[in-house]
N, C-alpha and C positions, 0 to 999 in steps of 0.2 A: 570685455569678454576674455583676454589674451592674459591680462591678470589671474582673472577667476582661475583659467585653464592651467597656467603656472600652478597656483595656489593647490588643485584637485590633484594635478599631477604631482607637487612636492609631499602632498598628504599619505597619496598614496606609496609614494617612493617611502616614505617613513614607517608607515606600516606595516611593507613591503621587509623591509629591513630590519623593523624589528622583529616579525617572524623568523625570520630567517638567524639572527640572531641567537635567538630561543633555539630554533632545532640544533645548531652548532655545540651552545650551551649546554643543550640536554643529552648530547650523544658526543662529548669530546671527548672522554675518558677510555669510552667504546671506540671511538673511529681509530684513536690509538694502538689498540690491543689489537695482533693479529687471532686473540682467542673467537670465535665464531659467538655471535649472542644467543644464538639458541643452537640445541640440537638439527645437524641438516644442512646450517645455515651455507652459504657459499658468496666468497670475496669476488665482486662482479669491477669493482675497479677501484680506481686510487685517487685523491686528489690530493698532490700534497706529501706524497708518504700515505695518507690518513685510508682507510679503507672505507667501500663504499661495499653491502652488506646487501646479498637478495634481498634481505625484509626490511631491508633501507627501501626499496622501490617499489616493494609489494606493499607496503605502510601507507605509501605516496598514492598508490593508484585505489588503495581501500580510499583514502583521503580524498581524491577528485570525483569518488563514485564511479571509476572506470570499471572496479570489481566489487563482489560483496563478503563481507568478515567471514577471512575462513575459506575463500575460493583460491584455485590455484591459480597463478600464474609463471608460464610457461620464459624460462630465459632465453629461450630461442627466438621469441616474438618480438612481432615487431612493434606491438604494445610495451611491453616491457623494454628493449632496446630506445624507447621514445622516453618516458616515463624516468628510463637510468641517466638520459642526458639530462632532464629538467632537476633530479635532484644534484646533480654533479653543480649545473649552473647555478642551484642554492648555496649549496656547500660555498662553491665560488663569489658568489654576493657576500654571506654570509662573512664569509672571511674577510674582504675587502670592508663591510660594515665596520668591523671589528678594528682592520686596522687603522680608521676613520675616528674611531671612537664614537662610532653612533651611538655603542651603546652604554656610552655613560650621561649622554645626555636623561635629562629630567623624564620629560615625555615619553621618550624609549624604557626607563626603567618601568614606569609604568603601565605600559604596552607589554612589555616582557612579563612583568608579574601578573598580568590581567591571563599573556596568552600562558603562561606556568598553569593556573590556576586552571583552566580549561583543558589542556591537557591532564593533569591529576586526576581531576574529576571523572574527562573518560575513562581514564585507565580504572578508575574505582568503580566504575558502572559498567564495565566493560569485564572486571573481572566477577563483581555480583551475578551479573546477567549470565554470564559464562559456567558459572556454576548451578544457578536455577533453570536455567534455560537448558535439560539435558536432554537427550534423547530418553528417557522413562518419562519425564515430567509432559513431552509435549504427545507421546504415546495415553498417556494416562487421563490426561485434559480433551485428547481424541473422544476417546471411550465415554467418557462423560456424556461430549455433545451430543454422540449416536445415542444415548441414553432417552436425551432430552428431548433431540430432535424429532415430529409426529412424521413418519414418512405419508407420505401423500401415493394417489394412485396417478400411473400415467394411463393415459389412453392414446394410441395411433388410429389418426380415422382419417379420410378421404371425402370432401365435400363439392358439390353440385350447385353454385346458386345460381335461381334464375329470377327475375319481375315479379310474377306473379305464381299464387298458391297453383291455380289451375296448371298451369304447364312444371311446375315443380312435381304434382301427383304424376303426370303423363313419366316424367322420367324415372318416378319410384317403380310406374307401372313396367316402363322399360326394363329397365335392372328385374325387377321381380320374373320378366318372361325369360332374362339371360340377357342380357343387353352388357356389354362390357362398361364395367362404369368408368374406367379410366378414360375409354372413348369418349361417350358422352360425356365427360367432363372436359377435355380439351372441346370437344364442339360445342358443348351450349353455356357451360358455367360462363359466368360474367363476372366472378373474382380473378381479378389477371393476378394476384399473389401465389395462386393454386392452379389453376386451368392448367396452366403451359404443363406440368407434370402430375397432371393427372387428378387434379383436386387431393395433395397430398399434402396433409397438415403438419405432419410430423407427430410425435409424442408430445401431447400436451398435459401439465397436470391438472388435476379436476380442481387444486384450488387458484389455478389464475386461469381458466377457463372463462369466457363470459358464462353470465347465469341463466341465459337462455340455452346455451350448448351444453352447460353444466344437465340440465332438470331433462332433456331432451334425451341424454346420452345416458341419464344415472340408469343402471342395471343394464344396459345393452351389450351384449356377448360380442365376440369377435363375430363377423361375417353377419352381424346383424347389420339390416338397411334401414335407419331412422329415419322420419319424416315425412311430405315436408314439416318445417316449423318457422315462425318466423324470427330472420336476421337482419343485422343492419345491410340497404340492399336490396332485400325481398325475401324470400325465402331459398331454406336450404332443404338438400338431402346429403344425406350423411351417410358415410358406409364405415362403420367399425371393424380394423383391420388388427388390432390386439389390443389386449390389456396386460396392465405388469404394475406390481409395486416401485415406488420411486427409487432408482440405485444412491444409496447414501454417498457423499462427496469421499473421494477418497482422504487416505492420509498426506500422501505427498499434496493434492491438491489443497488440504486444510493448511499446511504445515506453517505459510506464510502467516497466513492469520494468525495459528496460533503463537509464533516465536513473536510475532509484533505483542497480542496480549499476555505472554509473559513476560515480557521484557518490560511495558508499560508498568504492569501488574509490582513487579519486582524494584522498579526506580522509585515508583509513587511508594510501597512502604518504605524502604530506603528513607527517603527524603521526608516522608514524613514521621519517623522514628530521633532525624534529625534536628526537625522542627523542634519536636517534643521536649530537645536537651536542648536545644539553645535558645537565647534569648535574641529575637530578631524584633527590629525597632524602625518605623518604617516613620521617615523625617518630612514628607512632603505635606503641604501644605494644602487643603481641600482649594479648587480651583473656585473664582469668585464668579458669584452666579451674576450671569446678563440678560436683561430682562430683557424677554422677549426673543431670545437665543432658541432655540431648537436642542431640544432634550436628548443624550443618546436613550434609546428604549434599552429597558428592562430585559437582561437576559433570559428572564422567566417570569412568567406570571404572577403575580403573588400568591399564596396558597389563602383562600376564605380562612374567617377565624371560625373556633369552631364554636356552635351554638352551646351557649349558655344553661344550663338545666334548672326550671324553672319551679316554682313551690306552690302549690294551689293553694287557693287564698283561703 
């Protein structure tokens, strides 16, 4: 066991280091230059001489998912001041790798070109998305959905259940002579989801309605008093307290969805425009079948073939 744990911990220490490596690699030119890498930018500290760059640590924190592409963060925090020591301690491995010469070992080059390679890539999907992904594009794709989308009707109603039909009429009776229904809903309903405030349902829409509530309530006006009918329970009385068309989702609330399916939308042709030019050649070997093994299932169904068209004799 004490081996193995050696073994996991040396593997990691190597992986460790050759990231780190890479980042040194990829920004030693810059960490040199007191020129700022982008407009804004501001020198937060020094390793070395070597400067250590806001978007050196706002990069870092997009990197752990502490923030999201494009959020601010604040160099007074104490996120950020946490965040600035972890990349300084890179820097610091980093160099110490180097002067190790880890990274002329075998392994590590190809650790380094693997992590090269991944980085690239974001940055080229990063700048696609960046420019597909605009504010007109996710405005525009909005507009569509509300096009598509059928708005449904809500209903607000207030419900009564009791056992039996007979004593459900008595309390239609009640409400109908002026009986407060809110009352007799905390005293006799026997749905404890609703009773406690008043047999109050909330806005529901008529299409996830059950279908007994749905046929029960179709055409019934506000301040109309349905029923009884029956529900799961016994039955109910119902009191309709408005109607309204469904408020469509807004923008900001769509907005996630939509930048994920643009961004999806944008990689997928990307990469497959890529496909298209290159030649990819895929060397593995079909896996040898064991009789009597357990099949992985079929992602999908097969599609029937289609029927044949036939010639009368």
């Amino acid at each position: 066991m004490a081996d193995r744990n050696k073994a996991s911990l040396r593997a990691y220490g190597v992986t460790l280091l050759a990231a780190l490596c890479l980042a040194l690699a990829a920004c030693g030119e810059r960490q040199g230059s007191e020129k700022p890498p982008q407009p804004g930018d501001a020198a937060v500290a020094r390793v070395d001489g070597k400067v250590v760059w806001a978007s050196d640590v706002k990069r870092e924190a997009v990197a752990q998912g502490l923030i999201g592409q494009g959020e601010p963060l604040d160099t007074s925090s104490d996120m950020f001041r946490r965040v600035l020591d972890e990349v300084v301690d890179q820097r610091l491995l980093a160099a110490e790798a180097v002067g190790r010469k880890l990274d002329k070992d075998t392994d590590a080059q190809r650790r380094l070109a693997a992590a090269r390679e991944r980085v690239l890539s974001d940055i080229l999907v990063e700048g696609v998305v960046e420019k597909a992904v605009s504010e007109a594009a996710i405005r525009e794709l909005y507009q569509e959905q509300l096009k598509l989308a059928g708005q449904s009707e809500e209903v607000r109603a207030r419900q009564i259940v009791v056992a039996t039909q007979a004593e459900a009429a008595q309390i239609a009776k009640a409400v109908a002579g002026g009986a407060s229904f809110e009352a007799l809903a905390m005293e006799r309903s026997t749905d404890v989801a609703t009773r406690f405030n008043g047999g109050d349902m909330g806005y529901l829409t008529t299409d996830v309605m059950p279908e007994n509530y749905r046929e029960a309530l179709d055409g019934a006006v506000a301040g109309q008093i349905v029923g009884p009918f029956a529900v799961a329970g016994g039955f109910a009385v119902v009191k309709v307290e408005d109607r309204r068309e469904e408020a469509p989702m807004t923008l900001e609330a769509a907005r996630p969805q939509i930048v994920r399916f643009l961004t999806y939308d944008q990689v997928r042709d990307l990469l497959e425009k890529l496909r298209a030019k290159a030649r990819v050649e895929t060397l593995l070997t079909p896996a040898p079948e064991v009789p009597g093994a357990p099949k992985e299932p079929a992602s999908a169904p097969a599609q029937p073939k289609a029927a044949q068209p036939t010639t009368a004799p």
